[in-house]
C-alpha positions in Angstrom: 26.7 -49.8 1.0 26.4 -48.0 -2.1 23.7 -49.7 -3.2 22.0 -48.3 0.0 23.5 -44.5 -0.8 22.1 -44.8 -4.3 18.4 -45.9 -3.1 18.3 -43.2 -0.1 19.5 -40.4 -2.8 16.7 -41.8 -5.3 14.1 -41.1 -2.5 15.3 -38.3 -0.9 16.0 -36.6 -5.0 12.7 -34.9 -5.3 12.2 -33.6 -1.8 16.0 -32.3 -2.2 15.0 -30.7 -5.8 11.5 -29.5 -4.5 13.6 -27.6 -1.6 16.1 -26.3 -4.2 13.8 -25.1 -6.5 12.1 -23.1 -3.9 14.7 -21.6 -2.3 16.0 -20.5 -6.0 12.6 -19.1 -7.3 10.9 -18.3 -4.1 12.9 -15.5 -2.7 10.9 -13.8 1.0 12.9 -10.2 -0.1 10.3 -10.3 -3.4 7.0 -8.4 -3.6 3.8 -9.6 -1.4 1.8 -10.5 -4.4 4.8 -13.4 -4.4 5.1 -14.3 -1.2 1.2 -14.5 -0.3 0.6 -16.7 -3.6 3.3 -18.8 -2.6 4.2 -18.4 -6.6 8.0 -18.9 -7.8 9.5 -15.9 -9.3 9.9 -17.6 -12.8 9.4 -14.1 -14.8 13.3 -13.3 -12.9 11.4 -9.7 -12.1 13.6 -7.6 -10.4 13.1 -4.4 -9.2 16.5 -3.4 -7.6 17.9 -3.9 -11.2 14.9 -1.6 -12.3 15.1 0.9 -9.7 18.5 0.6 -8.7 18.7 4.9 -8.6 15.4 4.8 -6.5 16.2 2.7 -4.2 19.8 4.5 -3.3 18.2 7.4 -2.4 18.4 10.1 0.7 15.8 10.3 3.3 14.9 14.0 3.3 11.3 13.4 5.5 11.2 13.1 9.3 9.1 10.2 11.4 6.8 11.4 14.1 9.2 9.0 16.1 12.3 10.5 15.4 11.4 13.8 17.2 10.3 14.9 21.2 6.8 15.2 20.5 6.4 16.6 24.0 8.0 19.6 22.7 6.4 22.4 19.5 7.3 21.3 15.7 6.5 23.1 13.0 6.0 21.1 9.7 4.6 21.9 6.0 3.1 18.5 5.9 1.7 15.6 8.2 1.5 12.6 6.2 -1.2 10.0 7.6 -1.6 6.5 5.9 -0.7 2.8 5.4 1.3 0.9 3.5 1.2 3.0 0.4 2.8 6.1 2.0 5.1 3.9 4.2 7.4 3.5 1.1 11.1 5.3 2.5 13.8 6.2 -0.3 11.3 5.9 -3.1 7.5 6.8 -2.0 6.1 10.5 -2.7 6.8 11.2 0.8 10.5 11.5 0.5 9.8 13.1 -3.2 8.0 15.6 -1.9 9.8 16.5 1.2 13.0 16.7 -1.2 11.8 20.1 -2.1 14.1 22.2 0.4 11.2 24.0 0.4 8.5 21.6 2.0 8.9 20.1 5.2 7.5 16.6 5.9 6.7 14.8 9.1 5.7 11.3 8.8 3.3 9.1 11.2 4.9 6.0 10.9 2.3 3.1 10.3 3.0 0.8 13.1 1.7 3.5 15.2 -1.7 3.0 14.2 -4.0 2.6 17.1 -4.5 -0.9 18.8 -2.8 -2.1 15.1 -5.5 -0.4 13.4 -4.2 0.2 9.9 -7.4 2.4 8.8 -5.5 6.0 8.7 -8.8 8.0 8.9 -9.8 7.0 12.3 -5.6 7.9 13.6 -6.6 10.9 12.3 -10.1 11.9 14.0 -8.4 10.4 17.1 -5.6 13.1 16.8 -7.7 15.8 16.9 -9.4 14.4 19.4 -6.5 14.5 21.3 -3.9 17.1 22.3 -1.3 15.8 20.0 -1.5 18.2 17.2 -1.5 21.3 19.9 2.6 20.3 19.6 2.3 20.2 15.9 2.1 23.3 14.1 0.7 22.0 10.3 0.0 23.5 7.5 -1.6 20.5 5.8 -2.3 16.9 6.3 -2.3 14.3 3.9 -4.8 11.6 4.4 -3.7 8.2 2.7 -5.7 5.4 2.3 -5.6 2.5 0.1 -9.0 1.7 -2.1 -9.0 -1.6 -0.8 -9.0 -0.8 2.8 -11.7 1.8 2.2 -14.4 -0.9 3.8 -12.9 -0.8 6.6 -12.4 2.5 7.0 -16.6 2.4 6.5 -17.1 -0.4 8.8 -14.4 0.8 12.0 -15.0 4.4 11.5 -15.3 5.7 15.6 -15.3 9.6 15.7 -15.1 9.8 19.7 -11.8 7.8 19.5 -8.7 9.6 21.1 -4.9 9.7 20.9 -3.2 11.7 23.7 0.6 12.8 23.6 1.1 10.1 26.6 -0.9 7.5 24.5 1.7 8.2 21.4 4.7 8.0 23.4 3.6 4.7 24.7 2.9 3.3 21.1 6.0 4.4 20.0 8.1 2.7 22.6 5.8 -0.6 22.0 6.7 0.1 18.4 10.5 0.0 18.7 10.6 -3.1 20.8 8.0 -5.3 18.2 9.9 -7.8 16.5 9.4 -10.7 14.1 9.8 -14.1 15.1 12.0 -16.3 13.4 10.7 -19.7 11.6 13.8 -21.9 10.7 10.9 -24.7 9.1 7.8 -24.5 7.7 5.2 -26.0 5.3 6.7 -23.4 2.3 7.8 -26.3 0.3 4.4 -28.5 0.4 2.5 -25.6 -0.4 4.6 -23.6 -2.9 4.3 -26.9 -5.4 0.9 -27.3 -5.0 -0.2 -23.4 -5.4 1.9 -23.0 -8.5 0.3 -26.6 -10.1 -3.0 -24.7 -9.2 -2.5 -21.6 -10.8 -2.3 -23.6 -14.1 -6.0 -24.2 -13.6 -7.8 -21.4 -12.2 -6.4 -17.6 -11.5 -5.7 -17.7 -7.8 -4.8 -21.8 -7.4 -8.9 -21.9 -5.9 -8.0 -20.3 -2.4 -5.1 -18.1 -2.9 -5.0 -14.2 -1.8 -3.0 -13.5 -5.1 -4.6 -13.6 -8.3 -2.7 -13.9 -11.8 -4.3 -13.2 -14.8 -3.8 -12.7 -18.4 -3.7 -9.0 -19.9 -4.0 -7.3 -23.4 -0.6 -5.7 -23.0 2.8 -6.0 -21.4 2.6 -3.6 -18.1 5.2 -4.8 -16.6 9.2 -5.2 -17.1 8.6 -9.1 -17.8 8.3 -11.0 -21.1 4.1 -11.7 -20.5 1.0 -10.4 -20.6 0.4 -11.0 -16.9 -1.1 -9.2 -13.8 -0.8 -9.9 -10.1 -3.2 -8.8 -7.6 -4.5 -9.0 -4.3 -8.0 -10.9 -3.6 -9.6 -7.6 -1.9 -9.4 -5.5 -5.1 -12.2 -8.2 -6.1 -14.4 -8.9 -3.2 -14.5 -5.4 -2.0 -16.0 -4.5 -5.4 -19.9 -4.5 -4.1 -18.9 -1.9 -1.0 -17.1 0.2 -3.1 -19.7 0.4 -5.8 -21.9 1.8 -3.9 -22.6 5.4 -3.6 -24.0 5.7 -0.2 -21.3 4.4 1.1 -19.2 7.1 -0.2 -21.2 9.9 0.9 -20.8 8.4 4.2 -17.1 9.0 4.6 -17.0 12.1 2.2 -19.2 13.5 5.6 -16.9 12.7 8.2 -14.0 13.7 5.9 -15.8 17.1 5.7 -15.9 16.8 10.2 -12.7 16.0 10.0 -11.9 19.1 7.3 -14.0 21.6 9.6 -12.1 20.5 12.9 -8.7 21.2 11.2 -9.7 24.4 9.8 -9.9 25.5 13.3 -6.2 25.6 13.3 -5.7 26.8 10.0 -4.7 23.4 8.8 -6.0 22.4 5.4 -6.8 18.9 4.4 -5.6 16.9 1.3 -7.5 13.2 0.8 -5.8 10.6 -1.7 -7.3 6.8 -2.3 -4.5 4.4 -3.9 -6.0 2.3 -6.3 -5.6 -0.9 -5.5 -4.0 -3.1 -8.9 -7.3 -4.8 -9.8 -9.0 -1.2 -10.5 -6.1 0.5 -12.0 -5.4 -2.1 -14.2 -8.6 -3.4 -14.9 -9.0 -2.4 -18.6 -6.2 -4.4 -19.5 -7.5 -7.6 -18.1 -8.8 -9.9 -21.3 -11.3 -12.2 -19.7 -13.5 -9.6 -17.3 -16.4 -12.3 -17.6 -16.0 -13.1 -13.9 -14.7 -9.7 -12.9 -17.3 -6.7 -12.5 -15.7 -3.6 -13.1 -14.8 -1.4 -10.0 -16.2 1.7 -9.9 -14.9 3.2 -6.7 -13.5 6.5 -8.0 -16.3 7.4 -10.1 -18.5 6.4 -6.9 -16.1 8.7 -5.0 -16.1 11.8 -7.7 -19.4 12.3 -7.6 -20.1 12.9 -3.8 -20.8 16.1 -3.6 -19.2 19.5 -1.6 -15.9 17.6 -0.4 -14.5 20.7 2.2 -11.2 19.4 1.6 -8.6 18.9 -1.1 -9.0 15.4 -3.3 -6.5 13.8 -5.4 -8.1 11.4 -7.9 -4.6 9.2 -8.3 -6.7 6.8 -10.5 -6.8 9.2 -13.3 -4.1 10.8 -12.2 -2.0 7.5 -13.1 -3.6 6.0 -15.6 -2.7 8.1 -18.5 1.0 7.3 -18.1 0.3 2.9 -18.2 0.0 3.3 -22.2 3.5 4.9 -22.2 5.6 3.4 -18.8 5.8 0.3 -17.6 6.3 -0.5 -13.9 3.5 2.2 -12.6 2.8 -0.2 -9.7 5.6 -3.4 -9.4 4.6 -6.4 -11.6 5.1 -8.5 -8.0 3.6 -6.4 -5.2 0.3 -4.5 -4.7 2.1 -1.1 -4.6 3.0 1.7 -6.7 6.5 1.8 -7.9 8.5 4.8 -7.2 7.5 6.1 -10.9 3.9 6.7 -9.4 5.3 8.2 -5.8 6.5 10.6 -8.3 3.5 11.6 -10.6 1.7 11.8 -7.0 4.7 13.8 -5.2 4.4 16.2 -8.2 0.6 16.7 -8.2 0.7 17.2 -4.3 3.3 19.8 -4.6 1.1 21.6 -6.6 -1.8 21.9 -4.9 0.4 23.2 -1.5 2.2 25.5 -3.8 -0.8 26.8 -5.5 -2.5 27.0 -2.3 
């Protein structure tokens, strides 16, 4: 019998160590860039140690679906975007909105038309609609990340519409949606063999997470090592492109006009995805052209709306601060939400 015991524990050892290793290292709580390169934590990087103060925050901005939109609202700002400006405690919306000042009203993200995360065409389709005749604005901030900007190019439909009825509906939908529980899955296969990869090429051959060695140490983690997301690279040929950005600087400029008609002015802001921002710092560019979206983006002409440039905007501080996006996600930590909340509050206080 023991003899038995002893051979089963021999075979079952490395399954039961492969298992225990990836439930130690591989935590679901940690960044995307983690959980989408199926790569173990071994750097121990952890933000709620980091940004402890951040994270225990008030919520000072409202959510379109927290109030009777049936009913008039008057609001500083109207914040329209994805992921990036979906951030709660720690993202430059709640920054921002802390100024007792400055009033904030938030379209939450999920409430994207037909799942459409591409926050310009929400936008045009609110206008088009009779949504914002219950929402007295002063200024909307359009949000989009650099990365989603092709498909902003590609999906772009001006006669689209979103009607108070329409918004009530996805809201509803939006508080019943819930995420289905998987008690196995194939985690433990592929975590080994993505992380054996990684030793041999910079995203394991057919990961969406890239690792790859820097000049410097950006992050609160004892390597020169950068983690980004697979789009920052193949979107490059779009986004270098300059026609393609005088494309969406005109229907920004619509979009401006339309606004105007209501006295509502209109502030644009890109966040750069991790490959761009970081890019200088990347030691072997050989097989990585050089992204050039914001200097595309600059140098469209006669933009009828206010433009953050949060590339430049942010870059000045990597030299000096770690940690300006998290070392294991593709956002901005909440030291950049506040170098953007800053240089918004500016421009609405100045203007």
């Amino acid at each position: 019998m023991r003899k038995f015991i002893f051979k089963t524990f021999i075979l079952l050892f490395p399954i039961i160590l492969i298992i225990g290793l990836t439930e130690l290292f591989y935590l679901t709580n940690k960044g995307d860039l983690l959980r989408l390169g199926y790569l173990v934590n071994t750097n121990f990087y952890n933000r709620n140690k980091i940004f402890k103060k951040e994270f225990e925050r008030d919520i000072y901005y409202t959510k379109i679906s927290e109030i009777d939109i049936s009913k008039q609202h008057k609001f500083d700002i109207l914040i329209i975007g994805d992921s990036f400006s979906e951030q709660n405690e720690f993202g430059y919306k709640n920054y921002l909105a802390e100024n007792s000042d400055i009033s904030v009203l938030h379209y939450n993200r999920k409430l994207h038309k037909n799942g459409n995360a591409y926050p310009i065409n929400t936008l045009s389709s609110l206008i088009n609609g009779d949504v914002l005749d219950n929402l007295n604005v002063d200024y909307i901030i359009l949000e989009t990340a650099e990365r989603s900007f092709a498909g902003s190019l590609r999906d772009f439909d001006a006669d689209s519409r979103i009607s108070l009825d329409s918004l009530n509906l996805l809201i509803k939908q939006s508080k019943k949606i819930k995420k289905p529980y998987k008690l196995f899955s194939n985690r433990y296969k592929t975590i080994l063999t993505k992380n054996i990869n990684y030793l041999y090429d910079d995203n394991a051959y057919d990961s969406e997470t890239y690792k790859v060695t820097t000049t410097e140490k950006l992050f609160s983690i004892n390597k020169n090592e950068l983690l980004f997301y697979y789009q920052g690279l193949t979107n490059t040929t779009i986004n270098n492109n300059l026609e393609n950005h005088i494309q969406i600087n005109k229907e920004l400029n619509i979009i401006s006009k339309k606004l105007a008609r209501n006295k509502t002015k209109l502030i644009v802001m890109f966040a750069p995805d991790k490959y761009d921002i970081y890019y200088e710092y990347i030691t072997d560019k050989s097989k990585y052209p050089e992204p050039f979206f914001f200097d595309y983006f600059e140098k469209t002409q006669n933009k009828d709306y206010f433009y953050i440039d949060a590339k430049n905007l942010l870059i000045k501080y990597i030299p000096n601060k770690k940690d300006i996006y998290f070392y294991d996600d593709t956002h901005w930590s909440p030291w950049a939400s506040q170098i953007i909340a800053k240089e918004l509050e500016k421009i609405i206080i100045e203007n």
